[in-house]
Backbone and ligand atoms as CSV (ligand in chain L), in Angstrom:
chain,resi,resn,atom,element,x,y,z
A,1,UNK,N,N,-4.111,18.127,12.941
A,1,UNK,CA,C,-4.313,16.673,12.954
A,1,UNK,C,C,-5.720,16.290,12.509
A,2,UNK,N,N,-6.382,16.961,11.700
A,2,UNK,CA,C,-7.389,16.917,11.365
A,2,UNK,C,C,-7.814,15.327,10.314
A,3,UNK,N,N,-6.715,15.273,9.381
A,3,UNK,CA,C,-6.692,14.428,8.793
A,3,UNK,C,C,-6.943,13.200,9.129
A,4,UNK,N,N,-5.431,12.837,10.408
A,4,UNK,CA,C,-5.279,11.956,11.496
A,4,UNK,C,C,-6.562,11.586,12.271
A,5,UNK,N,N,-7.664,12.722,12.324
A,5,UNK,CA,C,-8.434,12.666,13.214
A,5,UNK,C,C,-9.985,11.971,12.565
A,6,UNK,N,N,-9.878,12.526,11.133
A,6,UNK,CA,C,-10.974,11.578,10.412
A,6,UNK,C,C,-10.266,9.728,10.039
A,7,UNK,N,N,-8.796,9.457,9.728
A,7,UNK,CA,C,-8.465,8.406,9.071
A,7,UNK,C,C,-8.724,7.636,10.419
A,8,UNK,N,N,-8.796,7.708,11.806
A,8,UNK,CA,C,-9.021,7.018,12.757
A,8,UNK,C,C,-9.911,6.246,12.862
A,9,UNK,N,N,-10.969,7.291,12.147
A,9,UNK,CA,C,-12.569,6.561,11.976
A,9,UNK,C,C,-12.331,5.501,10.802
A,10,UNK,N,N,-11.501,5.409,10.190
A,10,UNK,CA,C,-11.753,4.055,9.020
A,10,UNK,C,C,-11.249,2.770,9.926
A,11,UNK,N,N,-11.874,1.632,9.630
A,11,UNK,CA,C,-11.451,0.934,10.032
A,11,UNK,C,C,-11.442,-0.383,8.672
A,12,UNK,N,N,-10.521,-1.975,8.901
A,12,UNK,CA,C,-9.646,-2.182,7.748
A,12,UNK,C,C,-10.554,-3.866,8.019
A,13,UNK,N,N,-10.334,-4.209,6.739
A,13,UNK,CA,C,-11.279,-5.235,7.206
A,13,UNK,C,C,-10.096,-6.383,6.124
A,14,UNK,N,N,-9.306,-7.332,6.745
A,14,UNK,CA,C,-8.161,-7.983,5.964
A,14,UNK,C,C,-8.563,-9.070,5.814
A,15,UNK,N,N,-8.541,-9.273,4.184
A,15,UNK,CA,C,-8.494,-10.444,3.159
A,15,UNK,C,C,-7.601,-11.553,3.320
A,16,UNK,N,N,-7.366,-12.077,4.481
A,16,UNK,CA,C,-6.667,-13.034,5.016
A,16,UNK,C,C,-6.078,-13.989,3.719
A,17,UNK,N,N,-4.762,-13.586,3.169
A,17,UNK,CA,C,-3.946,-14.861,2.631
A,17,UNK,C,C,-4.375,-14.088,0.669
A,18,UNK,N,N,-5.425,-13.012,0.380
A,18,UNK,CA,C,-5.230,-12.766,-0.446
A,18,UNK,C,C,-5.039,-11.091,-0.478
A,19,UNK,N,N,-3.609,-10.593,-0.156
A,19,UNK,CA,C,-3.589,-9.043,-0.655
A,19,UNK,C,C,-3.402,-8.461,-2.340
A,20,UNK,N,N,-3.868,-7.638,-1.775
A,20,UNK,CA,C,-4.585,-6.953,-3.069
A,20,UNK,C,C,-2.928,-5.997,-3.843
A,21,UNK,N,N,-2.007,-5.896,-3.110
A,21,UNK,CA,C,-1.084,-5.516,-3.841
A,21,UNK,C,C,0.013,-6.232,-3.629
A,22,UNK,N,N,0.956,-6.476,-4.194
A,22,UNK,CA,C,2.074,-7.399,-4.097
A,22,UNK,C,C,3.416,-6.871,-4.676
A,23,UNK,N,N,4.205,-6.904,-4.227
A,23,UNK,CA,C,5.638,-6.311,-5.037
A,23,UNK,C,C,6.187,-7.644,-5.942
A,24,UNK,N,N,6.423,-7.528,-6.700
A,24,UNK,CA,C,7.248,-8.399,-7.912
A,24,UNK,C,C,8.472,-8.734,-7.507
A,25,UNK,N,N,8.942,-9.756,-7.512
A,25,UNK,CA,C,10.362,-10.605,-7.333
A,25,UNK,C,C,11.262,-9.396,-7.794
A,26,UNK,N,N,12.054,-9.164,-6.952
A,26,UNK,CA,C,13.698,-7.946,-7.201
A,26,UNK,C,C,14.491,-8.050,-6.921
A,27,UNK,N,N,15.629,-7.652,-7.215
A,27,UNK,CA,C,17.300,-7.682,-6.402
A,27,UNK,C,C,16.996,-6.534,-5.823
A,28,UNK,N,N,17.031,-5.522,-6.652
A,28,UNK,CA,C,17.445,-3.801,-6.012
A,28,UNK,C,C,15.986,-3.135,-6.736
A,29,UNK,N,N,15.429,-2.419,-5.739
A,29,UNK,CA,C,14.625,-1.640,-5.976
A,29,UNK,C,C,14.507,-0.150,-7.262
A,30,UNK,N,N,13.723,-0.037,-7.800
A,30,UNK,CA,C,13.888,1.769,-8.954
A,30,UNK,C,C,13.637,2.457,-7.236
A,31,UNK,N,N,14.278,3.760,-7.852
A,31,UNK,CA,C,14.437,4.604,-7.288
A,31,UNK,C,C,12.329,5.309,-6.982
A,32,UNK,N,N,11.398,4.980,-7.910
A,32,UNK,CA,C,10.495,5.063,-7.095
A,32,UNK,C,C,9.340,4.148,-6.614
A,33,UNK,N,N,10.054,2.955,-6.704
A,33,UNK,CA,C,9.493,1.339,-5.347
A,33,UNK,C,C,10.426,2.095,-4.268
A,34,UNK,N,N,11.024,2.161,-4.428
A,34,UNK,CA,C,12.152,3.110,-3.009
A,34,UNK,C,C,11.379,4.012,-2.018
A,35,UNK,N,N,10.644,4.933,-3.260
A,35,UNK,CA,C,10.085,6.380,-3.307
A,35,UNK,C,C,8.932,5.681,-1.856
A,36,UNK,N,N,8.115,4.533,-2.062
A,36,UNK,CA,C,6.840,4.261,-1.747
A,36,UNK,C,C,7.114,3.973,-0.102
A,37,UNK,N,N,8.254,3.824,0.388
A,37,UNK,CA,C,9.269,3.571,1.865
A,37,UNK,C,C,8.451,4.546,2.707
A,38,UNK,N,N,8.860,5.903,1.992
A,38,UNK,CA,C,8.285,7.039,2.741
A,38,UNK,C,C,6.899,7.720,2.149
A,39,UNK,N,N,6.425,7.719,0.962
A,39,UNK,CA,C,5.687,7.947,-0.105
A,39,UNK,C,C,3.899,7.233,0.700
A,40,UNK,N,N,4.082,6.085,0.673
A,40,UNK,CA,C,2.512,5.774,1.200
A,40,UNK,C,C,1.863,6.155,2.389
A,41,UNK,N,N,0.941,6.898,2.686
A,41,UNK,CA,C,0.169,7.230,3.946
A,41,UNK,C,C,-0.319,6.475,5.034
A,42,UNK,N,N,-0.093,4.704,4.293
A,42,UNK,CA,C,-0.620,4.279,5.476
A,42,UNK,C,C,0.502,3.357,5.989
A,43,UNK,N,N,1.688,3.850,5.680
A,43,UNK,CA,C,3.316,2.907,6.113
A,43,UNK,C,C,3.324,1.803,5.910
A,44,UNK,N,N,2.775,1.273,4.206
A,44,UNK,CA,C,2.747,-0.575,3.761
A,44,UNK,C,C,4.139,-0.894,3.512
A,45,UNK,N,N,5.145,0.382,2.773
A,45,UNK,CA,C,5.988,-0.016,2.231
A,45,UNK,C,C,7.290,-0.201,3.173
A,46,UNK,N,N,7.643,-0.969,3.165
A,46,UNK,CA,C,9.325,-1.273,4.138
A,46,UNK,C,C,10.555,-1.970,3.497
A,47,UNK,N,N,11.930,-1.076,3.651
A,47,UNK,CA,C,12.800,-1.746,3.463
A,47,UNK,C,C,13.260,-3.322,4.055
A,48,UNK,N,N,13.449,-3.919,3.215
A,48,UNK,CA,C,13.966,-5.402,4.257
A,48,UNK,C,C,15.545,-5.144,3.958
A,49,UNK,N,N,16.646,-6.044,5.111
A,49,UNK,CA,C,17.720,-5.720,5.226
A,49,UNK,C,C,18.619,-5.935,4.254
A,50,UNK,N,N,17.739,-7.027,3.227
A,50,UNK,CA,C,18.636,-7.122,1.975
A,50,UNK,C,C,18.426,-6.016,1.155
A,51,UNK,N,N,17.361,-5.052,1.065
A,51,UNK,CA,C,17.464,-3.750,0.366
A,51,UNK,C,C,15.797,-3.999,-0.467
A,52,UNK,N,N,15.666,-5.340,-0.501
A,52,UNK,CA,C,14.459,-5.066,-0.977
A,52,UNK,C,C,13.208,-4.544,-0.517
A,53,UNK,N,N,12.028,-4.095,-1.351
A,53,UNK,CA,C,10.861,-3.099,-1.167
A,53,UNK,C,C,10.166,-3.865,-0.680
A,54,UNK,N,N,8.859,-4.514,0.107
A,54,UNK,CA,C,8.043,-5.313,0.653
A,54,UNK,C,C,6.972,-4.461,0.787
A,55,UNK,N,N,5.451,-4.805,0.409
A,55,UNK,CA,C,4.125,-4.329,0.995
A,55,UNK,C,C,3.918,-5.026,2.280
A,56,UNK,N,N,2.895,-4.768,3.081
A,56,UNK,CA,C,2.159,-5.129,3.848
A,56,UNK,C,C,0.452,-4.278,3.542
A,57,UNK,N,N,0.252,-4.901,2.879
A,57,UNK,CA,C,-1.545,-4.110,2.333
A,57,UNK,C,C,-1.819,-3.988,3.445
A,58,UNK,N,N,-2.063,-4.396,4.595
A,58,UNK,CA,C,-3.386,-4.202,5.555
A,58,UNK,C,C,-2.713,-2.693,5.367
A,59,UNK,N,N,-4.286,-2.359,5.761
A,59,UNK,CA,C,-4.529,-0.877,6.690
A,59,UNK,C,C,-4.424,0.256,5.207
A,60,UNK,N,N,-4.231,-0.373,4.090
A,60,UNK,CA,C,-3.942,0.650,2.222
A,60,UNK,C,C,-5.095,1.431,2.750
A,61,UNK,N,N,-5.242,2.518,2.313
A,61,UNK,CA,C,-5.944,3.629,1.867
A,61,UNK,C,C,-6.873,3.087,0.778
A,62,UNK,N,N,-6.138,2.346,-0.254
A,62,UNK,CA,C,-6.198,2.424,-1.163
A,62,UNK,C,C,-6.851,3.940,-2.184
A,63,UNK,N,N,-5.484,4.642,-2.342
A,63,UNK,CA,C,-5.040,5.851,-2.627
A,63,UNK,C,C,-4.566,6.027,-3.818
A,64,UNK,N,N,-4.008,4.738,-4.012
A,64,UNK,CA,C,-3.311,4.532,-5.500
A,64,UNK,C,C,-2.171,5.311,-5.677
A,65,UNK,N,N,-1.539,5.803,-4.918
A,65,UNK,CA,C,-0.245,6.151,-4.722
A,65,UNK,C,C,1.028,5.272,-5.429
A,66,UNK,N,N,0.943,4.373,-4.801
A,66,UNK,CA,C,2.152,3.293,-5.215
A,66,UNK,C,C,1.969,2.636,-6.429
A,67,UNK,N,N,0.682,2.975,-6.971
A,67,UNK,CA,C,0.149,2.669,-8.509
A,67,UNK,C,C,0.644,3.294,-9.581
A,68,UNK,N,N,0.409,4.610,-8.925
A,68,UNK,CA,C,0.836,5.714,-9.915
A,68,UNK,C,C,2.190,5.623,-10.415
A,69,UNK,N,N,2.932,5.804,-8.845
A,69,UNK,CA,C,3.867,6.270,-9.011
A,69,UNK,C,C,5.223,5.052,-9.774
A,70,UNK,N,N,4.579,3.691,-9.475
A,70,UNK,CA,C,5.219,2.817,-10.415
A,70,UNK,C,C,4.848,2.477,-11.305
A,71,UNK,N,N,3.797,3.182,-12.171
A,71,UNK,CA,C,3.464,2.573,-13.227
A,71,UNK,C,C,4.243,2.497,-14.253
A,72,UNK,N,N,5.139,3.157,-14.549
A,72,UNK,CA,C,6.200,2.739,-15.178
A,72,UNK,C,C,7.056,1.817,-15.672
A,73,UNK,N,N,7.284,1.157,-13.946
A,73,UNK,CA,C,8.700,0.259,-13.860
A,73,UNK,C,C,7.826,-0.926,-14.171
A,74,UNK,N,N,6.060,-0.939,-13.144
A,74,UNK,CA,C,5.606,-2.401,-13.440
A,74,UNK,C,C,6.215,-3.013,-12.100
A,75,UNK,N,N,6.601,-2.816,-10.886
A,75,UNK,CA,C,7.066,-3.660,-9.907
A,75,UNK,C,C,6.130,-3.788,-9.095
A,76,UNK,N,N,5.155,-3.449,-9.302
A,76,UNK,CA,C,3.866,-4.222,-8.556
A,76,UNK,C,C,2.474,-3.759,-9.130
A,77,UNK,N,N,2.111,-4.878,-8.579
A,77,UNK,CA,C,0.482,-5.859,-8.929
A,77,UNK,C,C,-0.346,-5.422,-8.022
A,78,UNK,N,N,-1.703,-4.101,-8.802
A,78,UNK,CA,C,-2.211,-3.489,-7.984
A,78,UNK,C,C,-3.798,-3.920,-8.063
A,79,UNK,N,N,-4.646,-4.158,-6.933
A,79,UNK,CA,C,-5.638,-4.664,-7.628
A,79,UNK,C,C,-7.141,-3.988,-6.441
A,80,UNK,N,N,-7.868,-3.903,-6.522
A,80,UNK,CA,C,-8.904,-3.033,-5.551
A,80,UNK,C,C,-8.985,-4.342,-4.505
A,81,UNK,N,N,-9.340,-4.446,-3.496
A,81,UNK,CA,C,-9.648,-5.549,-2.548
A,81,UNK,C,C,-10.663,-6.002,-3.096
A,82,UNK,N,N,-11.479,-7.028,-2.673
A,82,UNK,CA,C,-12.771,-7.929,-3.178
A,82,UNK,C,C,-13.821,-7.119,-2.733
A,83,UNK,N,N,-15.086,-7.475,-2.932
A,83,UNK,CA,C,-16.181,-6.520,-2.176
A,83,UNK,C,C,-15.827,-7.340,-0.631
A,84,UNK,N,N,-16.107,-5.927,0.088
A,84,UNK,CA,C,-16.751,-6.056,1.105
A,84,UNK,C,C,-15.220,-6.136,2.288
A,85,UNK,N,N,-14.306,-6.109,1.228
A,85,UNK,CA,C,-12.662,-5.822,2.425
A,85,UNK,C,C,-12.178,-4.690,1.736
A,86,UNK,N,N,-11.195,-4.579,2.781
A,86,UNK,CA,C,-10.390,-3.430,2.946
A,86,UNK,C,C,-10.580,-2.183,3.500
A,87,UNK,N,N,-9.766,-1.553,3.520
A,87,UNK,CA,C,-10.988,0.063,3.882
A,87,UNK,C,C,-11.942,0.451,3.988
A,88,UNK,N,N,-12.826,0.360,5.083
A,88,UNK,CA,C,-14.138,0.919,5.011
A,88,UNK,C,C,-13.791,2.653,5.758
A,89,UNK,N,N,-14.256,3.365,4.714
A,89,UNK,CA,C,-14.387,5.049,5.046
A,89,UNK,C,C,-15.663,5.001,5.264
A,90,UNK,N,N,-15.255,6.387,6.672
A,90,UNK,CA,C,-16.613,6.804,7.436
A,90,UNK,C,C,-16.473,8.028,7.478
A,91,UNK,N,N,-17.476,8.929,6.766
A,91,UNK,CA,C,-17.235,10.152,6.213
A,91,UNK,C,C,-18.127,10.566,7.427
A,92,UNK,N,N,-18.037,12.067,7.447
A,92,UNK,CA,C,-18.615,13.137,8.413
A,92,UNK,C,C,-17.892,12.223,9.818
L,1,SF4,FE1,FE,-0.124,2.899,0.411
L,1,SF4,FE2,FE,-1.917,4.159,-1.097
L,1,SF4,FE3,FE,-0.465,2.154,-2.130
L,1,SF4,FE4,FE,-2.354,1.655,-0.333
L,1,SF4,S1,S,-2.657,2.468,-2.415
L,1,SF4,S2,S,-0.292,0.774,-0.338
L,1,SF4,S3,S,-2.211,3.448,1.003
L,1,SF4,S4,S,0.313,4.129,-1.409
């Protein structure tokens, strides 16, 4: 749990009303906006009951995970937080 045991120390500082990633209007999700459900480290991505993909940025890594891995399809709008939000890492 080592990992677990440094990501504790970050703490998230939220851009109230402007997140920094957004999923794009969908019916049915690609198979990897799907992928990002279980795929992101800090659990943004969630099914809703109609099937669609939803973020919740607080708490991103910002890892670029869900960047990557859709860059393809284009189903979401990825953007760094503003200065001075989001993730602050506390190393050692
Ligand atoms: Fe999750 Fe990483 Fe994407 Fe942030 S950048 S939402 S932590 S996959």
């Amino acid at each position: 749990a080592k990992v677990e045991e440094k990501l504790f120390q970050n703490r998230y500082l939220v851009d109230a009303g402007r997140p920094h990633i957004k999923v794009k209007a969908h019916t049915v999700p690609s198979p990897s906006l799907m992928a990002m459900t279980t795929l992101c480290p800090a659990g943004c991505y969630t099914q809703t009951e109609s099937g669609q993909v939803e973020v919740a940025a607080d708490g991103c890594l910002e890892c670029g995970t869900c960047r990557i891995v859709t860059r393809k399809t284009g189903e979401i709008e990825w953007n760094y937080p503003r200065g001075g939000f989001g993730v602050l890492y506390k190393f050692g």
